[in-house]
C-alpha atoms as one frame of an Amber mdcrd trajectory, in Angstrom:
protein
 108.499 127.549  94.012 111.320 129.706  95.222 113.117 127.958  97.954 114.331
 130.276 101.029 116.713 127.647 102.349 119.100 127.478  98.934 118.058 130.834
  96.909 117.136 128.714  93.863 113.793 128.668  91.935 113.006 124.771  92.053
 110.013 123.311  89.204 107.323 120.923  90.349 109.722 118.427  90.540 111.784
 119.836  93.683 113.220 116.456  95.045 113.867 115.381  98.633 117.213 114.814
  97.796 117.866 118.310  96.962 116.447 119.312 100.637 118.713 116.497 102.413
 121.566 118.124 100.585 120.906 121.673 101.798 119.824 120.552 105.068 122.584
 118.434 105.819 125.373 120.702 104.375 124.370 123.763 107.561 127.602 123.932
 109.548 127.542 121.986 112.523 127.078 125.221 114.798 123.238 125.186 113.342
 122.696 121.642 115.621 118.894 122.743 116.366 118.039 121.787 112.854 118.633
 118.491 114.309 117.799 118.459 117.401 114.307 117.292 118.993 111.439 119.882
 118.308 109.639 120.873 121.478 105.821 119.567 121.157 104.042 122.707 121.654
 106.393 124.727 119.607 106.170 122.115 116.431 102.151 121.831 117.167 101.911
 125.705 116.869 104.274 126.095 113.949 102.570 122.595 112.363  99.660 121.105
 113.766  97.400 124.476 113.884  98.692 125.661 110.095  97.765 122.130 107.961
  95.387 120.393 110.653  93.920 118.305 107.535  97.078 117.215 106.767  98.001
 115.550 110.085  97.468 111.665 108.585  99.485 112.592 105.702 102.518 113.795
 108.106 101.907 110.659 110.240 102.618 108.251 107.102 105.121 110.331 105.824
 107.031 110.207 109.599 106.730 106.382 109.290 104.057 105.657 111.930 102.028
 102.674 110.859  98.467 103.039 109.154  97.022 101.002 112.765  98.456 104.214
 114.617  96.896 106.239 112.249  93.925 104.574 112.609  93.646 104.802 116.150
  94.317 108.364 116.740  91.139 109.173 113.617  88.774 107.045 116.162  89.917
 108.551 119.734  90.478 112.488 118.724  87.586 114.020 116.692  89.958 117.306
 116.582  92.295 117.438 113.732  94.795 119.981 115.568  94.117 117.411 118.946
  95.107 114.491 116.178  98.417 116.171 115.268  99.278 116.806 118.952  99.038
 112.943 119.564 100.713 112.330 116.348 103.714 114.374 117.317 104.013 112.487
 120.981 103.897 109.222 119.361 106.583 110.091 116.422 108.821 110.928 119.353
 107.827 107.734 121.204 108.137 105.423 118.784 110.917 106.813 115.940 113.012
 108.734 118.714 116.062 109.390 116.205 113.931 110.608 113.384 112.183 113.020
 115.683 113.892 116.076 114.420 113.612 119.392 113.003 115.035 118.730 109.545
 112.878 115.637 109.308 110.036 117.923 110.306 111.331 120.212 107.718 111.908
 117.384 104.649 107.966 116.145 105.457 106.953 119.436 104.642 108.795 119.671
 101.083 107.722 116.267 100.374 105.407 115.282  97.447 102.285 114.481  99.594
 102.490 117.418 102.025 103.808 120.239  99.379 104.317 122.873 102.290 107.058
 124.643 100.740 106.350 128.151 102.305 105.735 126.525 105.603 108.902 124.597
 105.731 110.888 127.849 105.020 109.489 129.821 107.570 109.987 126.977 110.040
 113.625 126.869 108.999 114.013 130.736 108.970 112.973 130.672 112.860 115.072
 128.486 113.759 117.804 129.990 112.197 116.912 132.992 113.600
């Protein structure tokens, strides 16, 4: 897919380390790209656009599968899942709750939201 952030066309096998590169060569004026996203703002850019996806972003933020677990058997709601998700990401992995990390779940192999992720990262820029 094309990727917005760097200009470049990028095969199948776009890598994360590609992404940390780009992400983590912004000037250090663009600090909201890692600073933490605001709950309602990441559930409306996120958590209402892949709802079936929201156990996929949970493993790939690092919460553990008991978590996971947990959240399937109290919230019926996918979107309601993600929500809770989110909260406990920021509860539990407080550094890692950022918007590039939002942004490098998204590119990663198991979520494949390319067009997602740049949009994300073009409003914030913005």
């Amino acid at each position: 897919p094309f990727c917005q952030i760097c200009q470049c066309t990028h095969g199948l096998d776009f890598t994360d380390f590609h992404l940390h590169d780009v992400l983590f060569s912004i000037p250090n004026s663009f600090t909201v790209l890692h600073s933490k996203p605001d709950i309602s703002m990441l559930n409306e850019l996120v958590g209402s656009r892949i709802p079936a996806k929201w156990e996929l972003f949970g493993v790939q933020v690092g919460l553990e599968q008991g978590c996971l677990d947990c959240l399937c058997s109290d919230y019926h709601d996918s979107k309601v899942r993600f929500i809770h998700l989110f909260n406990e990401w920021e509860r539990r992995r407080t550094s890692d709750f950022t918007w590039a990390n939002v942004i490098k779940v998204l590119y990663s192999d198991s979520i494949c939201e390319y067009t997602l992720a740049e949009k994300i990262f073009k409003k914030l820029k913005a």
